[in-house]
C-alpha positions in Angstrom: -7.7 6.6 24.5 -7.9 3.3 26.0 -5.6 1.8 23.0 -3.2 4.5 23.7 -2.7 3.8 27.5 -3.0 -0.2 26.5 0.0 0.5 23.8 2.0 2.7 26.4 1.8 0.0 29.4 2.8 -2.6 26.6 5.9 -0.4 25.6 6.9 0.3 29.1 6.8 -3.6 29.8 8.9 -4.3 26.7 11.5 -1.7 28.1 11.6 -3.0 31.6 11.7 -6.6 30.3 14.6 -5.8 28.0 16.5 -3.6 30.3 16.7 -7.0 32.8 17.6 -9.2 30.1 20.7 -7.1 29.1 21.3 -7.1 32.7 21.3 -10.7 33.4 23.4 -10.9 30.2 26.3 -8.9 31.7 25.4 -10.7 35.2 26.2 -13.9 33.5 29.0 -13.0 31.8 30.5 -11.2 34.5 29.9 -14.0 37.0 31.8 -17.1 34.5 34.1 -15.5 32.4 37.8 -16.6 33.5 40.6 -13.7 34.8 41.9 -13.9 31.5 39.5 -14.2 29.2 39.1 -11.7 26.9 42.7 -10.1 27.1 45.7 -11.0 25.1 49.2 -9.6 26.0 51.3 -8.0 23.1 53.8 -10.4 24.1 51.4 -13.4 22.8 51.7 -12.0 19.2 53.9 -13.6 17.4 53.8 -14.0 13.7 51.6 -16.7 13.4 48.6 -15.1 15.4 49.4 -11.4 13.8 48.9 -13.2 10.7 45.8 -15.2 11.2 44.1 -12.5 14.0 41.7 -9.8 12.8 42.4 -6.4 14.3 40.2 -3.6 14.9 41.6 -0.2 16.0 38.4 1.6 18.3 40.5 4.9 18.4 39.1 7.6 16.1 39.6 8.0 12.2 42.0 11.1 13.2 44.9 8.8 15.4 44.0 6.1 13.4 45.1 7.6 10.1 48.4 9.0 12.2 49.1 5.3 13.6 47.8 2.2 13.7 48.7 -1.8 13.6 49.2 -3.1 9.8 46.3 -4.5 8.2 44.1 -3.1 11.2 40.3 -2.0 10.4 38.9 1.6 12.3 35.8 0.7 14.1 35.5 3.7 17.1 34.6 2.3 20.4 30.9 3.5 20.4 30.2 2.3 17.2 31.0 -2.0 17.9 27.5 -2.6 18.0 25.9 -0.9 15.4 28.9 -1.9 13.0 28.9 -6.0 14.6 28.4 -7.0 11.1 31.9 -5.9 9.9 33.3 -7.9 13.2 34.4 -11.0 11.9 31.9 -13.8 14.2 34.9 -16.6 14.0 38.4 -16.5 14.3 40.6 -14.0 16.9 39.8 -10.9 16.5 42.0 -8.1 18.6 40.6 -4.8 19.2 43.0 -2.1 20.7 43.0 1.2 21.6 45.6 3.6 22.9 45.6 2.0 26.4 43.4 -0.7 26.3 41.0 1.3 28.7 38.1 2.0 25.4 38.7 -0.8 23.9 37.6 -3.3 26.8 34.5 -1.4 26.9 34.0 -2.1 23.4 35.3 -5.9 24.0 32.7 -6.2 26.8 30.1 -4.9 24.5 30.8 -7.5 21.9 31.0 -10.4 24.4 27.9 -9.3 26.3 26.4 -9.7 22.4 27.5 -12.7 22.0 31.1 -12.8 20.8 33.7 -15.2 22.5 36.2 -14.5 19.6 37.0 -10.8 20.6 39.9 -9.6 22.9 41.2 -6.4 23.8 45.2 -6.1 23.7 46.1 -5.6 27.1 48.3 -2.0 26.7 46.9 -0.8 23.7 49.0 0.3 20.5 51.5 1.9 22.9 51.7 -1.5 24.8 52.2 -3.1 20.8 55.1 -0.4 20.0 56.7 -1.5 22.9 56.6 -5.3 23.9 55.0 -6.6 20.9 56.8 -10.1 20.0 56.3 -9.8 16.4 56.1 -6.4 14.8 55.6 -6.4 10.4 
């Protein structure tokens, strides 16, 4: 009985340590990333960074299959982390959503893992259908 309580105080110490870790990671990150960093406008896109940028739509597989950028990859919001290993590690990678508003969550995510090459497009897809400076 003794191991079990030893095992459960170890567990619990692994959690708490773990939990303050992430926290400090998103403290840090939080605390010296610039205004802009993270963000690019659809303005910024011109043909030369549409063609050499990953993108990764975080909608779902439904308004993906209705719309999306050319070339873009489906990757839901929720699912960044446990699919990082399909998110490129080097070179611009864009992720976008309808607004923006899901995929900065997903962008934070990614950069709180570890990821400086991720950004969310400011305005989402309907932000790209409007403004976009280069459009395939």
């Amino acid at each position: 009985m003794k191991n079990l309580w030893f095992a459960l105080g170890l567990m619990l110490s692994a959690n708490v340590l773990a939990e303050e870790s992430t926290i400090e990671a998103m403290q840090d990150y939080l605390m010296f990333a610039e205004y802009e960093a993270g963000i690019i406008l659809p303005n910024q896109i011109d043909q030369s960074v549409f063609q050499s940028a990953n993108f990764i739509d975080t909608r779902d597989a439904g308004q993906f299959a209705a719309q999306h950028i050319p070339g873009a990859q489906n990757i839901e919001w929720r699912e960044v982390l446990e699919r990082i290993d399909e998110i490129p590690e080097s070179g611009l990678t864009i992720l976008y959503c309808n607004t923006g508003s899901l995929s900065a969550q997903a962008v934070f995510a990614l950069r709180v893992a570890g990821r400086d090459n991720v950004v969310v497009l400011q305005s989402g897809l309907q932000g790209w259908l409007e403004t976009a400076a280069y459009q395939p």
